[in-house]
PDB file of N, CA, C and O in Angstrom:
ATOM      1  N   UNK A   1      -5.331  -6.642   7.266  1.00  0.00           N
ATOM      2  CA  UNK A   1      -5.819  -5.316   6.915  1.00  0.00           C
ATOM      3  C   UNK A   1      -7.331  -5.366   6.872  1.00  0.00           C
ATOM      4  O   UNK A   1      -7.837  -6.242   6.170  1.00  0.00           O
ATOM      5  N   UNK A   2      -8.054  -4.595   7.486  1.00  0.00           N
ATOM      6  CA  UNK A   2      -9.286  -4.197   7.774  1.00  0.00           C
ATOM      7  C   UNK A   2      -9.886  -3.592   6.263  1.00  0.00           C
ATOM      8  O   UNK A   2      -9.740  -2.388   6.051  1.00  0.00           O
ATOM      9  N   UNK A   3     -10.568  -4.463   5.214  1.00  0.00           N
ATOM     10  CA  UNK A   3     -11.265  -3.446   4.264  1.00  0.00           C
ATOM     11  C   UNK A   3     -12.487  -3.165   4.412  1.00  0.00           C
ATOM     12  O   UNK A   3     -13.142  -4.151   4.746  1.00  0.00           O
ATOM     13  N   UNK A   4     -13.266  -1.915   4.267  1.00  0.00           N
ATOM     14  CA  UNK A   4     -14.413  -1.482   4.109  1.00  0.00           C
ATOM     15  C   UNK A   4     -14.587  -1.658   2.626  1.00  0.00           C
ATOM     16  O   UNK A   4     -14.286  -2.529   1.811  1.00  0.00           O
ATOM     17  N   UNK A   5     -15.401  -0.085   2.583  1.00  0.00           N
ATOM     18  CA  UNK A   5     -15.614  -0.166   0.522  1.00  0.00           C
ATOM     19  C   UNK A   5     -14.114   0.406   0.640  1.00  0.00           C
ATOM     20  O   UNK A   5     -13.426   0.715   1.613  1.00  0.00           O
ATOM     21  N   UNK A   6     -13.898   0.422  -0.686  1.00  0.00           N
ATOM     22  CA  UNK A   6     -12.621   0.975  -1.255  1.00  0.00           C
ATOM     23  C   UNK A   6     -12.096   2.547  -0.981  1.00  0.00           C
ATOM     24  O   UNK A   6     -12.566   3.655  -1.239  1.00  0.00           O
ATOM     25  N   UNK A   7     -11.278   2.223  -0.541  1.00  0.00           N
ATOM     26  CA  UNK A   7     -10.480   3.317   0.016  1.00  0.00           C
ATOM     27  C   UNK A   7     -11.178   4.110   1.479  1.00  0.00           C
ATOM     28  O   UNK A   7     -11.200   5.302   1.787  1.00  0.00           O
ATOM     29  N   UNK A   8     -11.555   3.253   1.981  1.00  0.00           N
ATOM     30  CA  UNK A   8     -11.888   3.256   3.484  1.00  0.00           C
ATOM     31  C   UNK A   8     -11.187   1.858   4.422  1.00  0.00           C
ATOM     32  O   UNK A   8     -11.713   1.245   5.351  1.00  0.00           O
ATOM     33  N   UNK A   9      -9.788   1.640   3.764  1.00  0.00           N
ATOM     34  CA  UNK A   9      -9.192   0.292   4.451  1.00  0.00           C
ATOM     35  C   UNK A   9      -8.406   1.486   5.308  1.00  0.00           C
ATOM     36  O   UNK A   9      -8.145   2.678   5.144  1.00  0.00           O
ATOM     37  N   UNK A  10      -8.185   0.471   6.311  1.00  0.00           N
ATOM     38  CA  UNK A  10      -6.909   0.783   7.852  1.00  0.00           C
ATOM     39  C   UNK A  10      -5.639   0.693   7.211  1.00  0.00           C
ATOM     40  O   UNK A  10      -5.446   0.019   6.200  1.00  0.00           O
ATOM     41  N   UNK A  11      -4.706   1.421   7.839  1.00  0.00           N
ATOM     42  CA  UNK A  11      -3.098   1.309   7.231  1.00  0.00           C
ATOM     43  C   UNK A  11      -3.046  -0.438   7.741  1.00  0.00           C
ATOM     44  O   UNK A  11      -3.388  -0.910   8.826  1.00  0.00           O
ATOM     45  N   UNK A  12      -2.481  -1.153   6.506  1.00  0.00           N
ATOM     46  CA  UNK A  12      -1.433  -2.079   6.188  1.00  0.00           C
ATOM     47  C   UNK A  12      -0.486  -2.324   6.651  1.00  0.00           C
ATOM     48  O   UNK A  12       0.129  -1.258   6.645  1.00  0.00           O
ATOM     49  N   UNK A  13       0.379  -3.379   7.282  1.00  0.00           N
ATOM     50  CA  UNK A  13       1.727  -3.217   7.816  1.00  0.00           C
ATOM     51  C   UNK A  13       2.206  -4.397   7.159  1.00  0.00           C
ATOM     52  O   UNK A  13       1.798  -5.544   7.342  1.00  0.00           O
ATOM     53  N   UNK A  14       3.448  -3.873   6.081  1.00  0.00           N
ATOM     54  CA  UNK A  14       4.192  -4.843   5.308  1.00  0.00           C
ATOM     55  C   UNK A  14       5.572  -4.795   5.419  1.00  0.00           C
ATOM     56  O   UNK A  14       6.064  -3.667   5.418  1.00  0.00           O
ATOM     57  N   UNK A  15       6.312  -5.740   5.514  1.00  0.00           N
ATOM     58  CA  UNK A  15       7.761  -6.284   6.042  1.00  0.00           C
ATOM     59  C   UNK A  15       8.006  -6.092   4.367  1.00  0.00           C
ATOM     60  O   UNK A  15       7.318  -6.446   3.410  1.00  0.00           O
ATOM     61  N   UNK A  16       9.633  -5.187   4.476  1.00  0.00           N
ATOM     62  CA  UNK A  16       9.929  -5.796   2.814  1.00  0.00           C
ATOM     63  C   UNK A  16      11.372  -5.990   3.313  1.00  0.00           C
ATOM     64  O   UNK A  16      12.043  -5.446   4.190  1.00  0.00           O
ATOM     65  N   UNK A  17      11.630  -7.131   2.277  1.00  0.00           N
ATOM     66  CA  UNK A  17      13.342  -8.029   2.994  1.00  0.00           C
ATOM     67  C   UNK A  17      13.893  -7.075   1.673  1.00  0.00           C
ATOM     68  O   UNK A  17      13.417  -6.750   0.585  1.00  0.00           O
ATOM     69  N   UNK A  18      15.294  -6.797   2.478  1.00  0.00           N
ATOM     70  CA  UNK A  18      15.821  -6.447   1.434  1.00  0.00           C
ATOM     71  C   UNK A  18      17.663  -7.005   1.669  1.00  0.00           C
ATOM     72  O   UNK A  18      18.286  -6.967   2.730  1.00  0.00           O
ATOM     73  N   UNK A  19      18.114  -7.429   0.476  1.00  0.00           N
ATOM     74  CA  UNK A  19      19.918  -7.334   0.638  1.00  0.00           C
ATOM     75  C   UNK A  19      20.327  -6.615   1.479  1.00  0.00           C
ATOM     76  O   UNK A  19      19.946  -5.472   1.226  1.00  0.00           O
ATOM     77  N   UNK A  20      21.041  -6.666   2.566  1.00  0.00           N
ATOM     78  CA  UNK A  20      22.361  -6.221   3.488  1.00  0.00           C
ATOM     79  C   UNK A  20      22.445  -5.045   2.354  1.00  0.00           C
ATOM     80  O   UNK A  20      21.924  -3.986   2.704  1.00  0.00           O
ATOM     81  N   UNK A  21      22.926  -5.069   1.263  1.00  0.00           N
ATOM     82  CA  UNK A  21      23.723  -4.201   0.533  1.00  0.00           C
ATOM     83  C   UNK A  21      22.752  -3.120   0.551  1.00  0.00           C
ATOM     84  O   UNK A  21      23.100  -2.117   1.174  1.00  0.00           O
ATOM     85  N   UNK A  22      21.555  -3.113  -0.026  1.00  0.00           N
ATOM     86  CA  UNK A  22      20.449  -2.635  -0.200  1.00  0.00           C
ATOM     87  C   UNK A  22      20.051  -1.698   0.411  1.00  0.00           C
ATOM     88  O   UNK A  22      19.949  -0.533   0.027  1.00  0.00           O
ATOM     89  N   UNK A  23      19.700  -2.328   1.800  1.00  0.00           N
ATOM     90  CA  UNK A  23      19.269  -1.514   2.759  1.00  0.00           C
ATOM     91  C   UNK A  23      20.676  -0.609   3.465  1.00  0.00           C
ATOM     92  O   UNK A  23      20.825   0.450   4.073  1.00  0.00           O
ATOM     93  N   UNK A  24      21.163  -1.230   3.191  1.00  0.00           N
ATOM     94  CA  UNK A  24      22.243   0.069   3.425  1.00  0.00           C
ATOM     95  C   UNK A  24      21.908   1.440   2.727  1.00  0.00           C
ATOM     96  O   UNK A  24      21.516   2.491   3.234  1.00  0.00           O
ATOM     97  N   UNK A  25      22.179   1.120   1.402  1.00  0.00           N
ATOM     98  CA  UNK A  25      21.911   1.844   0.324  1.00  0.00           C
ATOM     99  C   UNK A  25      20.387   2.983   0.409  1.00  0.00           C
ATOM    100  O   UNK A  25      20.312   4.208   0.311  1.00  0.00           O
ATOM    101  N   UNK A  26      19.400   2.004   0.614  1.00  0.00           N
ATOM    102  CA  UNK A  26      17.909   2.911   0.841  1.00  0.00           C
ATOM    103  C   UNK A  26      18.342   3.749   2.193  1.00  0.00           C
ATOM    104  O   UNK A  26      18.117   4.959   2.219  1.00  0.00           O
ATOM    105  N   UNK A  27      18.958   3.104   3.301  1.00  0.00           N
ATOM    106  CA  UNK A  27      18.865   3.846   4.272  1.00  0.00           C
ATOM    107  C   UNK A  27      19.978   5.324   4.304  1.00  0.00           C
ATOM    108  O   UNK A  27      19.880   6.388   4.914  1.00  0.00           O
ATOM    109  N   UNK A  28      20.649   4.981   3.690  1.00  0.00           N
ATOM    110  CA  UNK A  28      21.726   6.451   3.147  1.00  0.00           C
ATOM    111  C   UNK A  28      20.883   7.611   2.257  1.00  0.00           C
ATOM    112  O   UNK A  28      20.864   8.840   2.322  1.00  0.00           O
ATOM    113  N   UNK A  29      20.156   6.575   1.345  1.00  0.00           N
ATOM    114  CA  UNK A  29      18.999   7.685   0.481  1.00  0.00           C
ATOM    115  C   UNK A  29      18.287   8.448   1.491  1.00  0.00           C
ATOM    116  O   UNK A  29      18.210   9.672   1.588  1.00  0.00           O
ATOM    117  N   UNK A  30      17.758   7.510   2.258  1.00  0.00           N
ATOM    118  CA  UNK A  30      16.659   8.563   3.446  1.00  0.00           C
ATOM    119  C   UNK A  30      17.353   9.444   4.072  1.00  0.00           C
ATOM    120  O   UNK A  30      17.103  10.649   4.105  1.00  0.00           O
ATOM    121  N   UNK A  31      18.316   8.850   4.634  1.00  0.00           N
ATOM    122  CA  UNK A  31      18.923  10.338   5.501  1.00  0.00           C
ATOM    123  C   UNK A  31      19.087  11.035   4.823  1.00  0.00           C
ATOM    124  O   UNK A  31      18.341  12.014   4.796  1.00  0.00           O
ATOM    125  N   UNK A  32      20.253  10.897   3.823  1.00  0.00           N
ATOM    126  CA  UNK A  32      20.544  12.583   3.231  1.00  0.00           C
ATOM    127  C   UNK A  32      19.493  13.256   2.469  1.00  0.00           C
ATOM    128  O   UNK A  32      19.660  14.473   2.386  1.00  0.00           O
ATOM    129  N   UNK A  33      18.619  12.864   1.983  1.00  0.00           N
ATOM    130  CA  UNK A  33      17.078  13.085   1.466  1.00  0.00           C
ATOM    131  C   UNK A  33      16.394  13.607   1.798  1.00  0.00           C
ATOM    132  O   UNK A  33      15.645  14.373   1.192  1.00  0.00           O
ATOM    133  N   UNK A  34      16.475  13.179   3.584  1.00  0.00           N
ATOM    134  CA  UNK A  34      15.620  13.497   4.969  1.00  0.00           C
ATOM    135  C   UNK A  34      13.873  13.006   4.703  1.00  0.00           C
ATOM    136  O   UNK A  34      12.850  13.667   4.884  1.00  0.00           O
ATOM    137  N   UNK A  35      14.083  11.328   4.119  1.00  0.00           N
ATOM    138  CA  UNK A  35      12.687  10.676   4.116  1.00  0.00           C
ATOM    139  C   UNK A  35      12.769  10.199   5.289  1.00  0.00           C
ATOM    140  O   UNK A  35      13.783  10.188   5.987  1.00  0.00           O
ATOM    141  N   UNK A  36      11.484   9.693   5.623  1.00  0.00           N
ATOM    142  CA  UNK A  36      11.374   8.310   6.555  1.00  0.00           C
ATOM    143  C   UNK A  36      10.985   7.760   5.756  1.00  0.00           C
ATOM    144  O   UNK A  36      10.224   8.128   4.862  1.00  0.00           O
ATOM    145  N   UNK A  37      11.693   6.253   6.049  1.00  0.00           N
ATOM    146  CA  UNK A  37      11.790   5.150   5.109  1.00  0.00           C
ATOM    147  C   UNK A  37      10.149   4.792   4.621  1.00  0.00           C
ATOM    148  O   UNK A  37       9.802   4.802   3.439  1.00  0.00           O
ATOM    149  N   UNK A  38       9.350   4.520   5.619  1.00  0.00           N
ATOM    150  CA  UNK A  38       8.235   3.907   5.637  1.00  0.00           C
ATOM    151  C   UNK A  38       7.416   4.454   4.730  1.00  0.00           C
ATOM    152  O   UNK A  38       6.764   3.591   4.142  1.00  0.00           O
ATOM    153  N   UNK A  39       7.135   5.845   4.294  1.00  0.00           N
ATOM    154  CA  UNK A  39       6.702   6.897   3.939  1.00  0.00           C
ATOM    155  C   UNK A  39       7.433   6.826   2.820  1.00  0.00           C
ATOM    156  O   UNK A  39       6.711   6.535   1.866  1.00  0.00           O
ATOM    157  N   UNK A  40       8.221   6.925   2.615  1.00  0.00           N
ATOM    158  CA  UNK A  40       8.900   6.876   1.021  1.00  0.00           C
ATOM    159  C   UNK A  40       8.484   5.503   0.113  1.00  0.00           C
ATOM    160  O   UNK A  40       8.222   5.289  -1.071  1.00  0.00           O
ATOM    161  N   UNK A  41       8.569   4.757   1.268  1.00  0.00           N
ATOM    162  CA  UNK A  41       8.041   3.088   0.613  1.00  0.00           C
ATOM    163  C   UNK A  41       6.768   3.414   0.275  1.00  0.00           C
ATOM    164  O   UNK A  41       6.215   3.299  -0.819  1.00  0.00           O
ATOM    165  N   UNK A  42       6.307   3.874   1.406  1.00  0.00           N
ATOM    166  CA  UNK A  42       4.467   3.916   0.915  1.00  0.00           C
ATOM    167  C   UNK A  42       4.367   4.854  -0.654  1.00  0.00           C
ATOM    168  O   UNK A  42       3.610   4.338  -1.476  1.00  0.00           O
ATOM    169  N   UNK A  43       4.919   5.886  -1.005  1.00  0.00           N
ATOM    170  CA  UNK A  43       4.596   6.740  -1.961  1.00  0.00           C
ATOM    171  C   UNK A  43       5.467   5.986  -3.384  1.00  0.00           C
ATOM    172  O   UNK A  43       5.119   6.279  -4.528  1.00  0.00           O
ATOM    173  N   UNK A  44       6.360   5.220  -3.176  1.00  0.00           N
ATOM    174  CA  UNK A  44       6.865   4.490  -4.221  1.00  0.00           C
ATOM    175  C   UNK A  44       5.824   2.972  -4.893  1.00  0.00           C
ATOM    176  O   UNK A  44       5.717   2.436  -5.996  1.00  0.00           O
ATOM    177  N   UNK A  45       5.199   2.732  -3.471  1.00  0.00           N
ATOM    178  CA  UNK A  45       4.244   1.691  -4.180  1.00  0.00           C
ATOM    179  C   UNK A  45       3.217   2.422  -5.017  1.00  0.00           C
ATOM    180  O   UNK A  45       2.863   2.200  -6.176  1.00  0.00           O
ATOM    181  N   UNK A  46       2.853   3.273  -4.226  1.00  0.00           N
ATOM    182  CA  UNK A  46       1.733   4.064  -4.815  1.00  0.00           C
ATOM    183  C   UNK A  46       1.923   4.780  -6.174  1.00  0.00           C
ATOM    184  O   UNK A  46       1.133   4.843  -7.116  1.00  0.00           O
ATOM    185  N   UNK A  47       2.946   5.212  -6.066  1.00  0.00           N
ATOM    186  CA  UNK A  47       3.095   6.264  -7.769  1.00  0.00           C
ATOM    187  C   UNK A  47       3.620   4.831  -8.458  1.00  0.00           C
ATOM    188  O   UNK A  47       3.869   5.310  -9.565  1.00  0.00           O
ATOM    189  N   UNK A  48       4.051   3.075  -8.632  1.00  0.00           N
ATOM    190  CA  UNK A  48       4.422   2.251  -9.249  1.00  0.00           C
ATOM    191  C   UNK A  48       2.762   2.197  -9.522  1.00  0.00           C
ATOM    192  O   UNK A  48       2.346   2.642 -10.591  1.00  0.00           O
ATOM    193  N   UNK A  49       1.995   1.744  -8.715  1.00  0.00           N
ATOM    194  CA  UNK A  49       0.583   1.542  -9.118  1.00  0.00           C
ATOM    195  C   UNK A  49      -0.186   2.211  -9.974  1.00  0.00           C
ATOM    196  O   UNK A  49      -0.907   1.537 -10.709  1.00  0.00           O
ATOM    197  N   UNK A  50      -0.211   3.402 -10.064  1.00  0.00           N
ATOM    198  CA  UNK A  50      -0.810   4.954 -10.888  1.00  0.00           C
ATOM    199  C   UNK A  50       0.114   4.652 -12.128  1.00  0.00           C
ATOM    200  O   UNK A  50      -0.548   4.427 -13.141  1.00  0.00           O
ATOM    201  N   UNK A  51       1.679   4.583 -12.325  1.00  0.00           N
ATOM    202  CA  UNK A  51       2.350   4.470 -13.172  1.00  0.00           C
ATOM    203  C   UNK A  51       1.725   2.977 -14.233  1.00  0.00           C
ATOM    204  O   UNK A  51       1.919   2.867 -15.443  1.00  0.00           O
ATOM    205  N   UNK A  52       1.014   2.040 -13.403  1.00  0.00           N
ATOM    206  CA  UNK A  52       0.718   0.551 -14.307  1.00  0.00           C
ATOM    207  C   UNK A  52      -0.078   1.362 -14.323  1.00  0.00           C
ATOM    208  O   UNK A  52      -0.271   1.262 -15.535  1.00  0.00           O
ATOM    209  N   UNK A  53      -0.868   2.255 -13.979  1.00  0.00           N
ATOM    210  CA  UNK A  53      -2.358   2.175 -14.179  1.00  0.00           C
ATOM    211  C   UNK A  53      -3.575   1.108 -13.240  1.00  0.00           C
ATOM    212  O   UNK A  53      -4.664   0.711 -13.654  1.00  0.00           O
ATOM    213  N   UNK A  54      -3.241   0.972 -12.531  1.00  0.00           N
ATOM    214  CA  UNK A  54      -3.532  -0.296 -11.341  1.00  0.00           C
ATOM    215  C   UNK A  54      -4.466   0.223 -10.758  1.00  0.00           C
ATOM    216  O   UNK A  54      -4.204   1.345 -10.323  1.00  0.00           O
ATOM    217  N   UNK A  55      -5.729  -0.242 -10.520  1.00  0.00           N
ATOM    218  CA  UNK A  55      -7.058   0.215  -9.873  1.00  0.00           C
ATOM    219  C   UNK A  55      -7.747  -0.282  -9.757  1.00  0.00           C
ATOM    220  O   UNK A  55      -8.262  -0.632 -10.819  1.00  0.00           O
ATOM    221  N   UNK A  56      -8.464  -0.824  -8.417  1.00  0.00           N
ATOM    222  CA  UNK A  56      -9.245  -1.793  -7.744  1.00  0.00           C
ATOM    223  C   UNK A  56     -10.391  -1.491  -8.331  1.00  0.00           C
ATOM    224  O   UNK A  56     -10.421  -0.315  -8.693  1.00  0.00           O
ATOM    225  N   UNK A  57     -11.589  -2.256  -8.624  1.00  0.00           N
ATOM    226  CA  UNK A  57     -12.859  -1.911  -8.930  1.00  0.00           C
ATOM    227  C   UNK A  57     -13.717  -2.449  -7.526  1.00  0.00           C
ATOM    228  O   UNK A  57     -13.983  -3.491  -6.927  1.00  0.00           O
ATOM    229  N   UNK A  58     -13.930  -1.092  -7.458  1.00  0.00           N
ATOM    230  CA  UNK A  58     -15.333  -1.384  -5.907  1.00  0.00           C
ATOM    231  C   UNK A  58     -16.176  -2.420  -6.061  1.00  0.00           C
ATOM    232  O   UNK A  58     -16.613  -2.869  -7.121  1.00  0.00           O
ATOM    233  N   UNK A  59     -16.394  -2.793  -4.933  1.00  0.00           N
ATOM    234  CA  UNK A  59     -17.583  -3.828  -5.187  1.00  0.00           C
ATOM    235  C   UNK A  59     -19.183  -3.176  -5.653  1.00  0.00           C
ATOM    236  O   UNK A  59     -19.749  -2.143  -5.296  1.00  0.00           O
ATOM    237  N   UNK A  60     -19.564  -4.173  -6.513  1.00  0.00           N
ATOM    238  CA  UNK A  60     -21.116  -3.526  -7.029  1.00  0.00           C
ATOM    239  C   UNK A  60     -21.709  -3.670  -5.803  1.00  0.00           C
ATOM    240  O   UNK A  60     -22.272  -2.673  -5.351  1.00  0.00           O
ATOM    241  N   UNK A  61     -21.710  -4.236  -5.443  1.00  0.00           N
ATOM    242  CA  UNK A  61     -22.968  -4.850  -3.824  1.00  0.00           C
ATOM    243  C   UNK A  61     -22.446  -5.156  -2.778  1.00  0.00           C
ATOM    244  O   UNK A  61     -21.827  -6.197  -2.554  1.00  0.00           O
ATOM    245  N   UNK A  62     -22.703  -4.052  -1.865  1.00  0.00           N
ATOM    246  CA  UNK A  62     -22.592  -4.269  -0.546  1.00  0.00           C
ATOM    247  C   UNK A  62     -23.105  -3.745   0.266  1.00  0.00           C
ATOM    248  O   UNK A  62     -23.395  -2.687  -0.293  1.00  0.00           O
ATOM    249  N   UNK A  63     -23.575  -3.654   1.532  1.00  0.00           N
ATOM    250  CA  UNK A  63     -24.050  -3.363   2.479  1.00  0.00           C
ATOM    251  C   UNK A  63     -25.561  -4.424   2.924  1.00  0.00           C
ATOM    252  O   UNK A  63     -26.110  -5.301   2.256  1.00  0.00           O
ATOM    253  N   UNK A  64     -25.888  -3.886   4.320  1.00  0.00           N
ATOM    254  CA  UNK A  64     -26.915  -4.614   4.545  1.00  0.00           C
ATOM    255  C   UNK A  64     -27.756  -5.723   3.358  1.00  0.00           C
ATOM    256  O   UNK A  64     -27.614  -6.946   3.375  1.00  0.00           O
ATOM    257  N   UNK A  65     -28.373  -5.186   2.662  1.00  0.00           N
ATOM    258  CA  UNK A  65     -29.321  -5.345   1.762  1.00  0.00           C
ATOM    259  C   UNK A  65     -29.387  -5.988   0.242  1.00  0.00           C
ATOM    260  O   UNK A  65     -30.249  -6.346  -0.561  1.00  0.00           O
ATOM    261  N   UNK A  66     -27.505  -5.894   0.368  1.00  0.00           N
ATOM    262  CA  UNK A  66     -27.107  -7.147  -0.986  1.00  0.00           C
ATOM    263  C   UNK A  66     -27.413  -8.414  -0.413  1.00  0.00           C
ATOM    264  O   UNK A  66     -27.368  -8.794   0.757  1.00  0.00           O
ATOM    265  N   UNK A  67     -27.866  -9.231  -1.897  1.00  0.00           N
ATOM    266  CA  UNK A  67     -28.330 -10.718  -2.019  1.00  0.00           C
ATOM    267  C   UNK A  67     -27.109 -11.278  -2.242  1.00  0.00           C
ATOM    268  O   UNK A  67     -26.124 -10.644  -2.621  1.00  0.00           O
ATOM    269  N   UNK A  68     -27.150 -12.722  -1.965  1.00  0.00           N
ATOM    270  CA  UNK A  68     -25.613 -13.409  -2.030  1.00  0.00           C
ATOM    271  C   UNK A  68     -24.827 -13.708  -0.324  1.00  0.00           C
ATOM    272  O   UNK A  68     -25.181 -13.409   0.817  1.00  0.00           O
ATOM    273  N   UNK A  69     -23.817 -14.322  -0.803  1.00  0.00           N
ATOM    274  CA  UNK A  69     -22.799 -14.528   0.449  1.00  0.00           C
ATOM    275  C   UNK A  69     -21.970 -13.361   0.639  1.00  0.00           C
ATOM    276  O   UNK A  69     -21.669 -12.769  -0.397  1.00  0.00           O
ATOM    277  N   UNK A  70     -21.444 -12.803   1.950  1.00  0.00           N
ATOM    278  CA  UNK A  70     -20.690 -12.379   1.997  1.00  0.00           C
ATOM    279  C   UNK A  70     -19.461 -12.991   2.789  1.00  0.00           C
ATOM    280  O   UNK A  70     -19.190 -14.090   3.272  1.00  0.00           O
ATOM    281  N   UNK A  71     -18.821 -11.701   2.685  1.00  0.00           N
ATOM    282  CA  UNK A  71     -17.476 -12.461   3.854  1.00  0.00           C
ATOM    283  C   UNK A  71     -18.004 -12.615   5.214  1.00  0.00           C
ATOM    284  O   UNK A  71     -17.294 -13.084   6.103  1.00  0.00           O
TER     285      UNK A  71
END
């Protein structure tokens, strides 16, 4: 994943394994629901994150002109 400053990263592409049983199960939710899976995953991580309260702190220094190492 490509990060800039915060919340200027590229979409992510994450594999999630799940039980035979499972994915059965999620994939019955989506249809009759009428999600796409991917999209439902994405908004379930996201409202779990908001729900901890979970929030990256930007970097103080960056661009050209910060002192120090970068990546």
């Amino acid at each position: 994943m490509k990060t800039g400053r915060l919340g200027n990263a590229s979409p992510a592409k994450i594999s999630v394994l799940l039980p035979a049983d499972e994915a059965v199960r999620f994939e019955a939710y989506c249809e009759k629901r009428g999600h796409k899976k991917s999209t439902l995953i994405a908004r379930l991580v996201r409202e779990h994150l908001d729900r901890e309260q979970f929030a990256m702190q930007a970097e103080l220094f960056c661009g050209e002109g910060a002192k120090g190492k970068g990546p």
